[in-house]
N, CA, C and O atoms as a GROMACS GRO file, in nm:
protein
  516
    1UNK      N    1   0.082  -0.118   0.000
    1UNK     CA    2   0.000   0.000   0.000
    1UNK      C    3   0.087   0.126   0.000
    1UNK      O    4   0.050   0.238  -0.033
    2UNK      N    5   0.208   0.089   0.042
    2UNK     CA    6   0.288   0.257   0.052
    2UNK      C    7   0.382   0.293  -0.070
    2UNK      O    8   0.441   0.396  -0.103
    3UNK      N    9   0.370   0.139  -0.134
    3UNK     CA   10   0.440   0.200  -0.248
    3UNK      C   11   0.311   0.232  -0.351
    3UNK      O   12   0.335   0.232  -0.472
    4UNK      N   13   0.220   0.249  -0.320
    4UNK     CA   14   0.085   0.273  -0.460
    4UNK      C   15   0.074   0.420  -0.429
    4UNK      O   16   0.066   0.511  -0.511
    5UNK      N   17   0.076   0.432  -0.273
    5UNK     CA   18   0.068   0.591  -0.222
    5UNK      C   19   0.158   0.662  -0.237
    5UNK      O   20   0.131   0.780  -0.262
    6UNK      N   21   0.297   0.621  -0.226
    6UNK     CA   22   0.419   0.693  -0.293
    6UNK      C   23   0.432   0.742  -0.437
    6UNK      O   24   0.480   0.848  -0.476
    7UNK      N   25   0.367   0.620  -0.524
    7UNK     CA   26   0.352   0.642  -0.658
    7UNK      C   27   0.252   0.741  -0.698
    7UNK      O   28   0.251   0.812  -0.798
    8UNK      N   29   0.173   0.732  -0.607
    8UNK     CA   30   0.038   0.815  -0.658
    8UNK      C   31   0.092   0.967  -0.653
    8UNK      O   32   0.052   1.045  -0.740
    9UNK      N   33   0.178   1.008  -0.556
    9UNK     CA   34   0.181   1.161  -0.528
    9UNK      C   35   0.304   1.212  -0.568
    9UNK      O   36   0.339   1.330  -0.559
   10UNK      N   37   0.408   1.063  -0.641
   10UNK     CA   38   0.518   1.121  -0.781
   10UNK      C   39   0.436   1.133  -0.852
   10UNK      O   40   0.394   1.248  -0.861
   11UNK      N   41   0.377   1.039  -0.928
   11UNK     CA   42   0.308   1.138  -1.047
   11UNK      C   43   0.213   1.204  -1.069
   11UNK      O   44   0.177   1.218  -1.186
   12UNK      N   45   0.118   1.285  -0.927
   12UNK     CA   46   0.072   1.362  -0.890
   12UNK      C   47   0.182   1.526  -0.920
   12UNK      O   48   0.149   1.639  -0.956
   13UNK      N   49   0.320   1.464  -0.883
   13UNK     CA   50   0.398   1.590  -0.895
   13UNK      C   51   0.434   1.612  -1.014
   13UNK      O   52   0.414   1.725  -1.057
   14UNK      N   53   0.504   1.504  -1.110
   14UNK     CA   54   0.583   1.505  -1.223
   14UNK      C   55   0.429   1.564  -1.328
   14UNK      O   56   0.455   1.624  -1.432
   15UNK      N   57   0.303   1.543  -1.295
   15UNK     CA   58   0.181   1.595  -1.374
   15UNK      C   59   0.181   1.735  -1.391
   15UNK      O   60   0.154   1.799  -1.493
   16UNK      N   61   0.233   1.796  -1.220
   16UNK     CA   62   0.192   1.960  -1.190
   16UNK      C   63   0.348   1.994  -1.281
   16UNK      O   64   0.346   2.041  -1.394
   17UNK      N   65   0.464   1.962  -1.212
   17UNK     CA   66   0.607   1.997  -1.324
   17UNK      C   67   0.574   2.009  -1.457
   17UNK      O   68   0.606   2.104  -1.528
   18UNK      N   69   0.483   1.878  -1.502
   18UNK     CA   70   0.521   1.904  -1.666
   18UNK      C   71   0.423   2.007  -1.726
   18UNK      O   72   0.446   2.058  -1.835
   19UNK      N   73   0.304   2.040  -1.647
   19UNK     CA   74   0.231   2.130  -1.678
   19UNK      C   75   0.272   2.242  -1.635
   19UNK      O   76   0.243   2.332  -1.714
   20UNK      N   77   0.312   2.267  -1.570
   20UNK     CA   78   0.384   2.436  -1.541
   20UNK      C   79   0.583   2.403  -1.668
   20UNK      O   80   0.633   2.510  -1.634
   21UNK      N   81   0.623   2.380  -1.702
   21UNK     CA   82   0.675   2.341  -1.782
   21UNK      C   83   0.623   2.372  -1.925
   21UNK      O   84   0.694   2.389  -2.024
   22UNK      N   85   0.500   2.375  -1.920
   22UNK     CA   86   0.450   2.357  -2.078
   22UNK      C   87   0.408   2.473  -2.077
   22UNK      O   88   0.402   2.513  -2.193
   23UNK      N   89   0.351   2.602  -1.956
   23UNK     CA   90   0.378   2.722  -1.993
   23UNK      C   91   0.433   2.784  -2.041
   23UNK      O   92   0.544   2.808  -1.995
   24UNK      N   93   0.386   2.854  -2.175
   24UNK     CA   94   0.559   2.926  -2.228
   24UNK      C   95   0.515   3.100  -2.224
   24UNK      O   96   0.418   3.133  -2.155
   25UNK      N   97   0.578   3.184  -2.287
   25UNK     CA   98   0.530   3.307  -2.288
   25UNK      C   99   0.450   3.375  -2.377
   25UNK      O  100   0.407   3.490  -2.382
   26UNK      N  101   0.431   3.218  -2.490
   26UNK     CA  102   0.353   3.247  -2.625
   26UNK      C  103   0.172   3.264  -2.563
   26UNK      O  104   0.081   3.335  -2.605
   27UNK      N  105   0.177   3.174  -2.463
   27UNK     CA  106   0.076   3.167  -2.417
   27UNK      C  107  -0.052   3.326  -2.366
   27UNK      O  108  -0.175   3.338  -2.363
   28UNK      N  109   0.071   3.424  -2.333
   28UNK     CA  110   0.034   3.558  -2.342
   28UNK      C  111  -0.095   3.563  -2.422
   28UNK      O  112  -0.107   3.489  -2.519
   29UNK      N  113  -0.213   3.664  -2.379
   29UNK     CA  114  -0.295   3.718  -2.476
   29UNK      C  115  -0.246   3.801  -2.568
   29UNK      O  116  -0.158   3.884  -2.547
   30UNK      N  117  -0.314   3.775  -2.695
   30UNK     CA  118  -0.264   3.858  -2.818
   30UNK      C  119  -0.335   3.973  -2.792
   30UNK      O  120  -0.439   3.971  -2.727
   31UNK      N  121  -0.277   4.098  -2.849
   31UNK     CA  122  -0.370   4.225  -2.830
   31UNK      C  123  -0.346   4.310  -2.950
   31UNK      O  124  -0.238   4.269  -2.993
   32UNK      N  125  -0.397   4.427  -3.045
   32UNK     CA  126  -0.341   4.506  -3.107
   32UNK      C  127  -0.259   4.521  -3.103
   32UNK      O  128  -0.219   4.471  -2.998
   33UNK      N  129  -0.143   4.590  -3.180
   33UNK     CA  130  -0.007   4.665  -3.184
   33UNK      C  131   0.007   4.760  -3.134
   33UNK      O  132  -0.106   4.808  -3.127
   34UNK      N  133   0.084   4.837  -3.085
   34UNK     CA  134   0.107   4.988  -3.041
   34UNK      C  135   0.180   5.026  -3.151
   34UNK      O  136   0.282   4.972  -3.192
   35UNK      N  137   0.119   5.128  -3.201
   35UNK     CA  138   0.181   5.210  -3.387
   35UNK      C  139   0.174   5.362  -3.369
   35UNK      O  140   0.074   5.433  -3.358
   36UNK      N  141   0.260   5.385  -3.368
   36UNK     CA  142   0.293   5.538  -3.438
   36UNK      C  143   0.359   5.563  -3.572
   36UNK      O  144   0.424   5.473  -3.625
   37UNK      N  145   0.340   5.716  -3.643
   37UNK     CA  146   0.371   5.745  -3.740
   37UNK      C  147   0.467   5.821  -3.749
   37UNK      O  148   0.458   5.926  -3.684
   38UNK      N  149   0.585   5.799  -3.826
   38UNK     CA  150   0.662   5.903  -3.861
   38UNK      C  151   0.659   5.975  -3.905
   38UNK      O  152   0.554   5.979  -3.969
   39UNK      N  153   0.757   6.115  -3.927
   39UNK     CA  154   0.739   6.251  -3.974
   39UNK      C  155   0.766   6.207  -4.139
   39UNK      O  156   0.835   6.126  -4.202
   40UNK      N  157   0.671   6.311  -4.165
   40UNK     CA  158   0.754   6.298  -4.332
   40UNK      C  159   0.838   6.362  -4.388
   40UNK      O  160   0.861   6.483  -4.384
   41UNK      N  161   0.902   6.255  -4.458
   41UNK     CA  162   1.063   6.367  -4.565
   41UNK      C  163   1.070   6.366  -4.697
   41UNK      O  164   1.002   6.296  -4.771
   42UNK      N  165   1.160   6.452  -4.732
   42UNK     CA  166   1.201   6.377  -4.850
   42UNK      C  167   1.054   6.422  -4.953
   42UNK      O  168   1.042   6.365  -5.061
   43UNK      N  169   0.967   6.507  -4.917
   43UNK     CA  170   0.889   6.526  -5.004
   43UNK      C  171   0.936   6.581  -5.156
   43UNK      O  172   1.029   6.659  -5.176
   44UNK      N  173   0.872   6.536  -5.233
   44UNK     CA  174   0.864   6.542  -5.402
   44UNK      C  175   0.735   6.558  -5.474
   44UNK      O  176   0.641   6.514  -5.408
   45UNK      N  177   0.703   6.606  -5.591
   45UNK     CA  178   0.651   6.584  -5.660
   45UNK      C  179   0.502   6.498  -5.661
   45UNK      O  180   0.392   6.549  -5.678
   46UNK      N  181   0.531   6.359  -5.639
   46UNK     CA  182   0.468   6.239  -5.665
   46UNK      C  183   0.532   6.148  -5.570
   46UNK      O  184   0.488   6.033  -5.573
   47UNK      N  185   0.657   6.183  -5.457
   47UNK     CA  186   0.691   6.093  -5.373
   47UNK      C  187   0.747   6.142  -5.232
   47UNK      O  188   0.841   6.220  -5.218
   48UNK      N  189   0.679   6.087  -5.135
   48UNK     CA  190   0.750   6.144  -4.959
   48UNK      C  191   0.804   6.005  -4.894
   48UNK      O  192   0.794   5.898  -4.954
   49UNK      N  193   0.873   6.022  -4.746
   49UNK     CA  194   0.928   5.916  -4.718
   49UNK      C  195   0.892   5.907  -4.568
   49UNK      O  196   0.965   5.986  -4.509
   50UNK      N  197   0.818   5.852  -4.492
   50UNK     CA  198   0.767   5.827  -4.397
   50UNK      C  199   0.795   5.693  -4.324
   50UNK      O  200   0.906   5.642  -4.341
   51UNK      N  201   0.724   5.645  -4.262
   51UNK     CA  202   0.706   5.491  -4.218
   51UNK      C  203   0.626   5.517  -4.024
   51UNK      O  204   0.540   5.592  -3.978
   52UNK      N  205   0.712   5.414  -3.969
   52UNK     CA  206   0.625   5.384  -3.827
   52UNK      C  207   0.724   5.325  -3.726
   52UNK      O  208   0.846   5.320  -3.742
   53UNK      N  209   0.647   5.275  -3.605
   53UNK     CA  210   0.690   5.238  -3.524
   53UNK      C  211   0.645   5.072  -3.446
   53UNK      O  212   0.572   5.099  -3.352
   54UNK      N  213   0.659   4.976  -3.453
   54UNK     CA  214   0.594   4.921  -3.394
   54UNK      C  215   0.617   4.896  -3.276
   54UNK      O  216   0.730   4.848  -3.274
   55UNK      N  217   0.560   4.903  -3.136
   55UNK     CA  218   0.636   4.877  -3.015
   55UNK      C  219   0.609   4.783  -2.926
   55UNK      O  220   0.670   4.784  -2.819
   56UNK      N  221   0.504   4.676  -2.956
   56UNK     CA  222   0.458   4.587  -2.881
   56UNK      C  223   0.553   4.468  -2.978
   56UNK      O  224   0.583   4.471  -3.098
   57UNK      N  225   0.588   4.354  -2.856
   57UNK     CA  226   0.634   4.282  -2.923
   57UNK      C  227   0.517   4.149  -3.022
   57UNK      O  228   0.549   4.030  -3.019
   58UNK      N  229   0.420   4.184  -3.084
   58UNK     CA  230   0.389   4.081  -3.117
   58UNK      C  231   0.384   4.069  -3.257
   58UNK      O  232   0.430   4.148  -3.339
   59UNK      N  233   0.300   3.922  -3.286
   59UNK     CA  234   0.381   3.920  -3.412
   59UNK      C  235   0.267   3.994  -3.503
   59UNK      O  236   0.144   3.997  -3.492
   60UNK      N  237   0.339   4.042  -3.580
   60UNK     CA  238   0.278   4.140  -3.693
   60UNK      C  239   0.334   4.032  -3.837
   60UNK      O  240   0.425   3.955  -3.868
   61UNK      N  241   0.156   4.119  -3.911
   61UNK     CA  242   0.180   3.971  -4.052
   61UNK      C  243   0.187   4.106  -4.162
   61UNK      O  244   0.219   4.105  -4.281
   62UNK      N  245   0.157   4.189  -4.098
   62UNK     CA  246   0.156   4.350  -4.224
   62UNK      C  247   0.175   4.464  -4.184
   62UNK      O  248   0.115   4.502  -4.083
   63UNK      N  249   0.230   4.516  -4.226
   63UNK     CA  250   0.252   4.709  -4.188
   63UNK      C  251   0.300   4.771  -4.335
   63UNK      O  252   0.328   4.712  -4.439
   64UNK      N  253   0.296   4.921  -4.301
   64UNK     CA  254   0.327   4.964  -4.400
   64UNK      C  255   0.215   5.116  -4.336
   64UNK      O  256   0.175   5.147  -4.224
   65UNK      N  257   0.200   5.169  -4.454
   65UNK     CA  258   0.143   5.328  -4.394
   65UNK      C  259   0.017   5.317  -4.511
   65UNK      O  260   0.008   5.234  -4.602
   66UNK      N  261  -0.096   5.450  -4.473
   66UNK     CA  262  -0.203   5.415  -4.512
   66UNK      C  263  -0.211   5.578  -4.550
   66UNK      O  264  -0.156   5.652  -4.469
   67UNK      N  265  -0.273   5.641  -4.664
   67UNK     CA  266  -0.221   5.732  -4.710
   67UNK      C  267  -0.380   5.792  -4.821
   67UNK      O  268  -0.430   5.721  -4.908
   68UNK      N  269  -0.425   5.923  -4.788
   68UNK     CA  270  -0.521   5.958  -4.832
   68UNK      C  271  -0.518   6.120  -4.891
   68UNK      O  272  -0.414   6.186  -4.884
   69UNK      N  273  -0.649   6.177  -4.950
   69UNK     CA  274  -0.569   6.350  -5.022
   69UNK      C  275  -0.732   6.390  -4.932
   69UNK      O  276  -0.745   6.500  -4.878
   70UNK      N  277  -0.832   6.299  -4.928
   70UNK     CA  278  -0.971   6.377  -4.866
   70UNK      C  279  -0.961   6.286  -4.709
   70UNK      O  280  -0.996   6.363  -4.621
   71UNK      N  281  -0.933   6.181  -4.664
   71UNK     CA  282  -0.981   6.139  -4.562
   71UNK      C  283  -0.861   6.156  -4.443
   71UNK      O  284  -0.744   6.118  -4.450
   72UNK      N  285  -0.930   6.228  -4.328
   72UNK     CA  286  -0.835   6.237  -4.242
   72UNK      C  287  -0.790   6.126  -4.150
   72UNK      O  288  -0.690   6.135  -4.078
   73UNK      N  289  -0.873   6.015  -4.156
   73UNK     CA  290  -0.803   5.916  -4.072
   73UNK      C  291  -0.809   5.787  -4.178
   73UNK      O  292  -0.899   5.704  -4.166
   74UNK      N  293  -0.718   5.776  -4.271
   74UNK     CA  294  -0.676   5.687  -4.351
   74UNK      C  295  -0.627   5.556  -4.290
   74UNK      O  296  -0.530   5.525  -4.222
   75UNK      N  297  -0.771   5.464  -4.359
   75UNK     CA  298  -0.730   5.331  -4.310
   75UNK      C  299  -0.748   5.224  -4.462
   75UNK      O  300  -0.790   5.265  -4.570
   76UNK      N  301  -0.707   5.095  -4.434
   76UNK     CA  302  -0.698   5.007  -4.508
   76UNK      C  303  -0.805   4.962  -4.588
   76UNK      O  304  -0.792   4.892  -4.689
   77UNK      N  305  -0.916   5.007  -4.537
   77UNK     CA  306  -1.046   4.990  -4.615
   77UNK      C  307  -1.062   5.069  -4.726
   77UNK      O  308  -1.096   5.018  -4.832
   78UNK      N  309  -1.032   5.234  -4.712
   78UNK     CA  310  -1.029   5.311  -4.824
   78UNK      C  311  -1.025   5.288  -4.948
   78UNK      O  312  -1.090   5.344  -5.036
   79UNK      N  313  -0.960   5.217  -4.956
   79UNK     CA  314  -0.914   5.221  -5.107
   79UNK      C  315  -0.827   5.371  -5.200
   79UNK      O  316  -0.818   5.394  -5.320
   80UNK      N  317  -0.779   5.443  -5.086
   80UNK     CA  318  -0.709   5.572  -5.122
   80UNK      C  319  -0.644   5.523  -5.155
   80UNK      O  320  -0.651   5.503  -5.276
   81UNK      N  321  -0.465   5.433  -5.042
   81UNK     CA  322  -0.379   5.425  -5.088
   81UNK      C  323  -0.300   5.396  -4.985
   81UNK      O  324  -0.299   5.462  -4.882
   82UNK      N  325  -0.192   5.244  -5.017
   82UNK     CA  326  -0.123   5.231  -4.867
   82UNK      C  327  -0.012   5.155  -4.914
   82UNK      O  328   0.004   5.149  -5.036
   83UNK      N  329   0.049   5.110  -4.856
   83UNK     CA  330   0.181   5.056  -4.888
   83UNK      C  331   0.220   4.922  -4.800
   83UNK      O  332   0.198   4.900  -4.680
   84UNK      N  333   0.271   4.858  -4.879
   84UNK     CA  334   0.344   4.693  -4.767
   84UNK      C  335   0.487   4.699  -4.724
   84UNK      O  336   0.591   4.701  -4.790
   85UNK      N  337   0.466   4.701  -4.620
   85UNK     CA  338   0.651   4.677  -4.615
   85UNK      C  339   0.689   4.598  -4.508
   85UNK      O  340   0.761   4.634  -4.414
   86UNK      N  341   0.639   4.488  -4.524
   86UNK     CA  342   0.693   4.395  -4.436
   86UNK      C  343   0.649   4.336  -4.320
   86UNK      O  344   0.539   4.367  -4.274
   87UNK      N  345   0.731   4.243  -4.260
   87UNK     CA  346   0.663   4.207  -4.144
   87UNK      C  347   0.736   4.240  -3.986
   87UNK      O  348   0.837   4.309  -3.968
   88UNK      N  349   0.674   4.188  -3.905
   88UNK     CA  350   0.746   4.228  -3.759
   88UNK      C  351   0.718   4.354  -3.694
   88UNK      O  352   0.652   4.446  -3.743
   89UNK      N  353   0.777   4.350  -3.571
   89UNK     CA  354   0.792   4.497  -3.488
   89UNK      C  355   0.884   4.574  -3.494
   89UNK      O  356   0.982   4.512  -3.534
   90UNK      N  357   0.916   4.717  -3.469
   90UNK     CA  358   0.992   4.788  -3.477
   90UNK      C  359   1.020   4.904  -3.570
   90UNK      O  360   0.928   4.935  -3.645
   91UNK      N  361   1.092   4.948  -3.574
   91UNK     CA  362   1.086   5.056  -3.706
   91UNK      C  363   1.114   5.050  -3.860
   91UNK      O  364   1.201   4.983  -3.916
   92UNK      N  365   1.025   5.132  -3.916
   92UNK     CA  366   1.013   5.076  -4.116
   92UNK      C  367   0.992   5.224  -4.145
   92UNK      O  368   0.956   5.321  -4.078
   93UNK      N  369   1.039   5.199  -4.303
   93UNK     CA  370   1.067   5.319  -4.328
   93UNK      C  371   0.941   5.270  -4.459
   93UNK      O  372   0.926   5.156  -4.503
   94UNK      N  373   0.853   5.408  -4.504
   94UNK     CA  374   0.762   5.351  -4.610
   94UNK      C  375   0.794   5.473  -4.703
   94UNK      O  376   0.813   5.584  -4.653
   95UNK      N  377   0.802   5.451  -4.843
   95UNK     CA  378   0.806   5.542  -4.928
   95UNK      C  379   0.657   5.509  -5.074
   95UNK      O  380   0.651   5.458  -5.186
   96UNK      N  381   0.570   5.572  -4.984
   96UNK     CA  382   0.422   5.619  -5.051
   96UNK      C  383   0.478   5.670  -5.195
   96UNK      O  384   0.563   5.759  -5.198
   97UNK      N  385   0.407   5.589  -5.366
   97UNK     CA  386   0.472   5.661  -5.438
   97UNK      C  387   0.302   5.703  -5.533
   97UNK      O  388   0.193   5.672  -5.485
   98UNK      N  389   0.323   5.782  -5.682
   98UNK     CA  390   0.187   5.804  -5.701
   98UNK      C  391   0.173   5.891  -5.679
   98UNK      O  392   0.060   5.914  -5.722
   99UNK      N  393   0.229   6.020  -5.610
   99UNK     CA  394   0.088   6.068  -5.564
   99UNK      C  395   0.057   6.193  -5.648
   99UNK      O  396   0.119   6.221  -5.751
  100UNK      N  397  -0.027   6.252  -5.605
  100UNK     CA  398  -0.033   6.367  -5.696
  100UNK      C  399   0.016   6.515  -5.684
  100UNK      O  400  -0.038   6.577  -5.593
  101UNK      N  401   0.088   6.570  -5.745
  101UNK     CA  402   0.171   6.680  -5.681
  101UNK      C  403   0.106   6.814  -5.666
  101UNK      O  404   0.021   6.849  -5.747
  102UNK      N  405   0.144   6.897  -5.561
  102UNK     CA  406   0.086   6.996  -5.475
  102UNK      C  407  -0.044   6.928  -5.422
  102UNK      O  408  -0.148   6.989  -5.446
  103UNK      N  409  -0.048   6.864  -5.385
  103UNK     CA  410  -0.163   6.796  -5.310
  103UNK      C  411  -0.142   6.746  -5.149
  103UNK      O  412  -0.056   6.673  -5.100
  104UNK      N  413  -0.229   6.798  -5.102
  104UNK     CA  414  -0.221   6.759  -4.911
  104UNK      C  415  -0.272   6.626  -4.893
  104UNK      O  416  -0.382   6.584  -4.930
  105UNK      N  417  -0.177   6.559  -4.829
  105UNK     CA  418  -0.203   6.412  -4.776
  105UNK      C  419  -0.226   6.396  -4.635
  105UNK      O  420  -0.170   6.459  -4.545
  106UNK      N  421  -0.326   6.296  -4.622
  106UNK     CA  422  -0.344   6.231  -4.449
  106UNK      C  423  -0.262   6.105  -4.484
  106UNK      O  424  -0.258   6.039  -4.587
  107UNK      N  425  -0.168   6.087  -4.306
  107UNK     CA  426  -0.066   5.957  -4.309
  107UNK      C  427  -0.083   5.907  -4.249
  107UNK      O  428  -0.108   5.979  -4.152
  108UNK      N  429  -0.098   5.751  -4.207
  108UNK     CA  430  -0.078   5.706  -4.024
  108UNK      C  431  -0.016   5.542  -4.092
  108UNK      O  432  -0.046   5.482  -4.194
  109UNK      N  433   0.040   5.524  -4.028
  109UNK     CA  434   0.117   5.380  -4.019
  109UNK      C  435  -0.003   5.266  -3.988
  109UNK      O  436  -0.108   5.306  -3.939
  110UNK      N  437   0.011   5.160  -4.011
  110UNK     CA  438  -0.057   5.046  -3.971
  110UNK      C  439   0.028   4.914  -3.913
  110UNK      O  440   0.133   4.883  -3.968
  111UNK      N  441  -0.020   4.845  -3.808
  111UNK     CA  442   0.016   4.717  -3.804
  111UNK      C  443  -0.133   4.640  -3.796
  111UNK      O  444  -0.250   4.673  -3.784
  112UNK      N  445  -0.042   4.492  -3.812
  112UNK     CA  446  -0.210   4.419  -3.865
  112UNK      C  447  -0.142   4.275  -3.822
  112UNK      O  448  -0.044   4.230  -3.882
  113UNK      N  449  -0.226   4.185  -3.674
  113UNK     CA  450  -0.194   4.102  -3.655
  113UNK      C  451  -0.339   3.981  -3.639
  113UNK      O  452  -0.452   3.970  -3.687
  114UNK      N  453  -0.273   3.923  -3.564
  114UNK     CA  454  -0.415   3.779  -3.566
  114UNK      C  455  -0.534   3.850  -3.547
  114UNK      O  456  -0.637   3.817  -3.605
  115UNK      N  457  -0.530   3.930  -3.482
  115UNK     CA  458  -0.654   4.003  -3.359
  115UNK      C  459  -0.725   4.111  -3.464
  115UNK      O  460  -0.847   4.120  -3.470
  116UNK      N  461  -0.631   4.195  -3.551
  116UNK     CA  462  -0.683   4.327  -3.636
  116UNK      C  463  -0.569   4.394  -3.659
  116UNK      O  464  -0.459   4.349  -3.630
  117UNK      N  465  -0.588   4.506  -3.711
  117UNK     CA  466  -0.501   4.582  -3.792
  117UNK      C  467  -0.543   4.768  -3.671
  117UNK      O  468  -0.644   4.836  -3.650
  118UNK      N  469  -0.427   4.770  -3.635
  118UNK     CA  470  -0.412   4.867  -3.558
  118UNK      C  471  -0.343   5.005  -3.628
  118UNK      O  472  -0.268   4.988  -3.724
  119UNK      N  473  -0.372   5.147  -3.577
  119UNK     CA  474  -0.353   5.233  -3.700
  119UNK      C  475  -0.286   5.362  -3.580
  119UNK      O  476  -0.328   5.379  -3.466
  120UNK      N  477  -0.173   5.438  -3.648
  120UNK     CA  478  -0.097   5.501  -3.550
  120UNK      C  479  -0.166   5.654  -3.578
  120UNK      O  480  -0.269   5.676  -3.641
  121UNK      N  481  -0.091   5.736  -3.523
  121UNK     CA  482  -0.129   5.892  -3.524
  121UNK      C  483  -0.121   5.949  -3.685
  121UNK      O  484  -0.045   5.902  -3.770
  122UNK      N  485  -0.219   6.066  -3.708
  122UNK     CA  486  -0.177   6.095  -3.831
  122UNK      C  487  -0.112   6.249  -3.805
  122UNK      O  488  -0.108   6.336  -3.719
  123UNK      N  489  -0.052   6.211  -3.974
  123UNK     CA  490   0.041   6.332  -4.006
  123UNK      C  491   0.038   6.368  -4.102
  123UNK      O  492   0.025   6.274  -4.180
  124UNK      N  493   0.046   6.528  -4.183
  124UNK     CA  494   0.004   6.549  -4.329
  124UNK      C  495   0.115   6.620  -4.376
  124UNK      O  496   0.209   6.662  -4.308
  125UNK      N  497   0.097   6.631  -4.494
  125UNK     CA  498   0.207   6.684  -4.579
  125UNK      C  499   0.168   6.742  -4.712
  125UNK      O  500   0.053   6.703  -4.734
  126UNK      N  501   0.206   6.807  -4.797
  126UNK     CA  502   0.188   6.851  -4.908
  126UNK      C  503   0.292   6.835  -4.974
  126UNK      O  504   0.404   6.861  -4.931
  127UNK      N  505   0.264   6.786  -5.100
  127UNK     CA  506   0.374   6.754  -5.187
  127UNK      C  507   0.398   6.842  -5.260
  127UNK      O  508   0.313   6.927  -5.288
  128UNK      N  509   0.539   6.843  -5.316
  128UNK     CA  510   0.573   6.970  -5.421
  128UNK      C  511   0.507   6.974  -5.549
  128UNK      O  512   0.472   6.883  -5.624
  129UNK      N  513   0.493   7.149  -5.562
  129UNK     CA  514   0.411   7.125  -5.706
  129UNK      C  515   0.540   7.153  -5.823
  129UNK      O  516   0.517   7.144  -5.944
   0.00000   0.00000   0.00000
């Protein structure tokens, strides 16, 4: 009997080990991105040079900047105008091309993960005529 009771409360333990073990940090809830927008440069004609920030570490499947001449909070639905550049967190540089010159643009960066597509501050610019 004391070795069934001994046995019972090793692998009572080696159960709780391997399950705290199998916690990892992926396990985290996923949440939006944290996105901001960069300043713009480098303005031209028909081309500026912007991008973003991403600062949460998760995983991102798209970013790039989202870019409009009438809508002030330019998002991916529009159909104005946006750009891909890649994947992951951290900083990207986007160069919006097209556009139309002397014309005022709305900017904001995007990230876009399992959960949705998250959209940073905007910023405008006018391109050279």
């Amino acid at each position: 009997m004391k070795k069934s009771i001994r046995f019972f409360f090793i692998m009572l333990l080696s159960i709780s080990l391997f399950q705290i073990s199998c916690t990892k940090e992926d396990d985290k809830a996923v949440v939006l991105p944290t996105v901001s927008t960069n300043s713009v440069t480098n303005i031209a004609p028909t081309t500026v040079t912007t991008g973003g920030v991403i600062s949460d570490n998760v995983e991102i499947t798209a970013r790039g900047v989202c870019y409009s001449s009438s809508n002030q909070n330019p998002s991916l639905e529009d159909d104005d105008g946006f750009t891909t550049d890649g994947t992951g967190d951290g900083s990207f540089v986007s160069n919006p091309s097209g556009l139309l010159n002397g014309t005022t643009y709305y900017i904001r960066a995007y990230a876009t993960n399992t959960i949705g597509t998250a959209y940073g501050n905007m910023v405008t610019c006018k391109t050279v005529q």
